[in-house]
C-alpha positions as CSV (number, residue, x, y, z in Angstrom):
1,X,0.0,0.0,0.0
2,X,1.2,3.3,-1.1
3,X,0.5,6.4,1.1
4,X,0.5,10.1,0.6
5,X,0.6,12.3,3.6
6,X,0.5,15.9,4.3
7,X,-0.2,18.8,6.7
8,X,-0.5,22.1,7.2
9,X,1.5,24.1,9.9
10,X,-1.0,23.2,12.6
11,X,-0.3,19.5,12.0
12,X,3.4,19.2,11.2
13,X,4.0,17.8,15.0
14,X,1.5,14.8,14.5
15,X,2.3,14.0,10.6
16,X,5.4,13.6,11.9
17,X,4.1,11.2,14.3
18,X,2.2,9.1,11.3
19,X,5.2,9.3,9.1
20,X,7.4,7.1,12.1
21,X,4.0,5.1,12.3
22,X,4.1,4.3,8.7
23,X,7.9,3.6,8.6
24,X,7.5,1.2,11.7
25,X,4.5,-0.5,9.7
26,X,6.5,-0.9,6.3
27,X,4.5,1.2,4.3
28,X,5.7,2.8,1.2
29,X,4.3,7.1,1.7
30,X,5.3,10.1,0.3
31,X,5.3,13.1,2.5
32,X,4.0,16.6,1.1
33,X,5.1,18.5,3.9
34,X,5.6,21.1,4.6
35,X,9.3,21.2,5.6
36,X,9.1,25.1,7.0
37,X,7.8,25.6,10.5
38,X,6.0,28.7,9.3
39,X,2.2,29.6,8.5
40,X,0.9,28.0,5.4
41,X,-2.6,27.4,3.7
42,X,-4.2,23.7,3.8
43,X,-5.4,23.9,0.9
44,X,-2.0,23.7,-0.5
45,X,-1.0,20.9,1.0
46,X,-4.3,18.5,0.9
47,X,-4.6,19.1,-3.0
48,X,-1.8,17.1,-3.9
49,X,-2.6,14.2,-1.4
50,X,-6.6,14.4,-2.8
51,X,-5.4,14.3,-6.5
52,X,-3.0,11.4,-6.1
53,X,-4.8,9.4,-4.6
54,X,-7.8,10.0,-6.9
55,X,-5.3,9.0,-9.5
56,X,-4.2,6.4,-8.7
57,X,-0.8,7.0,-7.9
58,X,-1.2,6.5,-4.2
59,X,-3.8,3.8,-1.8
60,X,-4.7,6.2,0.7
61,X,-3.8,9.7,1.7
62,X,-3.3,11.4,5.3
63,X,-4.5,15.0,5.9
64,X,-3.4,16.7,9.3
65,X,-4.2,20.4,10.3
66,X,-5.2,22.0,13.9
67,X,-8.7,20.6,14.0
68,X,-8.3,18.3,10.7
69,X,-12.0,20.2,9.5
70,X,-10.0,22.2,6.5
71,X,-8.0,19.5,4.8
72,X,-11.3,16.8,5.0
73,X,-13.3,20.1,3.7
74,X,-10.6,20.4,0.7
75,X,-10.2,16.8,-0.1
76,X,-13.7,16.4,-1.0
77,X,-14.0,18.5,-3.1
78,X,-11.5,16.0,-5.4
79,X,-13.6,13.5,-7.5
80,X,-13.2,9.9,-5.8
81,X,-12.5,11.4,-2.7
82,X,-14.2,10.2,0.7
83,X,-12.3,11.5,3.3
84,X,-13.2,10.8,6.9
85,X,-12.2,13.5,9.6
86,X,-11.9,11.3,12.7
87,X,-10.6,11.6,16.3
88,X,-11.8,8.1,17.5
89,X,-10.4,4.6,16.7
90,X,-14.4,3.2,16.3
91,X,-14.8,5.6,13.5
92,X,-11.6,5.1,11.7
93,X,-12.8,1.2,11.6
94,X,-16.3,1.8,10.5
95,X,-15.3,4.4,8.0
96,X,-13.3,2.0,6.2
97,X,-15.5,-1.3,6.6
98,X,-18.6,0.8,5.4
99,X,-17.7,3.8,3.6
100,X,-14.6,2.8,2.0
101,X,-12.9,6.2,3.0
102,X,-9.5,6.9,0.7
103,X,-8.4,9.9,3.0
104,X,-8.0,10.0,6.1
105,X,-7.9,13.6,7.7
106,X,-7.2,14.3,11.5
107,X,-6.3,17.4,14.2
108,X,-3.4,17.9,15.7
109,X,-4.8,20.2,18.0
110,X,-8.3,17.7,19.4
111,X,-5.9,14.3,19.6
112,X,-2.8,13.8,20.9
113,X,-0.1,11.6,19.4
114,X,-1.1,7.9,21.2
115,X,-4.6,7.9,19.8
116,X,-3.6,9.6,16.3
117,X,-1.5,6.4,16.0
118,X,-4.3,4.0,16.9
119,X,-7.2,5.8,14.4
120,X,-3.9,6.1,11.7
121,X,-3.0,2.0,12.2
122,X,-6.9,1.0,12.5
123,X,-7.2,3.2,9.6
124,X,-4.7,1.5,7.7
125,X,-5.0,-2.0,8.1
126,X,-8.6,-2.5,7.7
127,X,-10.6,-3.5,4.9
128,X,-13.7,-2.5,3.0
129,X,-16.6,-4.8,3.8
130,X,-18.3,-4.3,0.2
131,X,-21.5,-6.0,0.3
132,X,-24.3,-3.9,1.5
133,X,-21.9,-1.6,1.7
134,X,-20.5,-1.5,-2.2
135,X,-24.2,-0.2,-3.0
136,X,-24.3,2.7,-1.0
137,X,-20.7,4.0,-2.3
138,X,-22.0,3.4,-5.6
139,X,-25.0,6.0,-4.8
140,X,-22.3,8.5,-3.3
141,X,-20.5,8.0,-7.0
142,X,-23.8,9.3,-8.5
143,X,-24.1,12.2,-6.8
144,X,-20.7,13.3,-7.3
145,X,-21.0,12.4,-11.0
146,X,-23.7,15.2,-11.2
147,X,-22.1,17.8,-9.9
């Protein structure tokens, strides 16, 4: 699995976090930064993550800001996108068994690092249940196909 990850200013502390997570998993990620400690806009930064992963050229994507509310908000608006903003490890599972979410986005500044790790490995290594499931992504594909 091939991983894109980012964050804006606000999150630089925990994507580090993730990025050592990854690494201690095995993963294969890019990281999008940013390298400067200064201000910078999230849009910037969850853009890339959105459109590779929509892509194809990356599995997944991590978004990490203050609150995690701008990058999910920008990520979505990518076609193919579901991004789940999450700050609980029961919600990183069900957003992947039932809404097959692509990007996960989080806040640096609502979860500390322990639990960013556990909703970032839940996250990771659990799968899409399809079935019932498969039927209402397909619906979410529609509306986005009309817009």
């Amino acid at each position: 699995m091939k991983i894109a990850i980012s964050s804006d200013h606000g999150g630089n502390n925990l994507r580090k976090e993730i990025v050592n997570l990854l690494e201690e998993l095995g993963m294969e990620y890019e990281d999008f930064g940013p390298i400067a400690e200064g201000s910078v806009d999230y849009p910037d930064y969850a853009l890339p993550v959105a459109e590779g992963v929509a892509s194809g050229k990356f599995d997944r994507g991590i978004l990490i800001c203050g609150t995690g509310i701008g990058m999910s908000i920008t990520a979505n608006k990518v076609k193919g996108i579901r991004c789940a903003l999450v700050h609980d490890v029961f919600s990183a599972k069900a957003t992947r068994c039932h809404n097959d979410s692509n990007v996960l986005a989080m806040g640096e500044r609502v979860i500390g690092p322990g639990l960013a790790r556990e909703i970032a490995k839940t996250w990771l290594l659990t799968d899409f249940e399809g079935g019932r499931h498969e039927r209402r992504i397909e619906k979410i594909s529609t509306v986005e196909a009309k817009n």
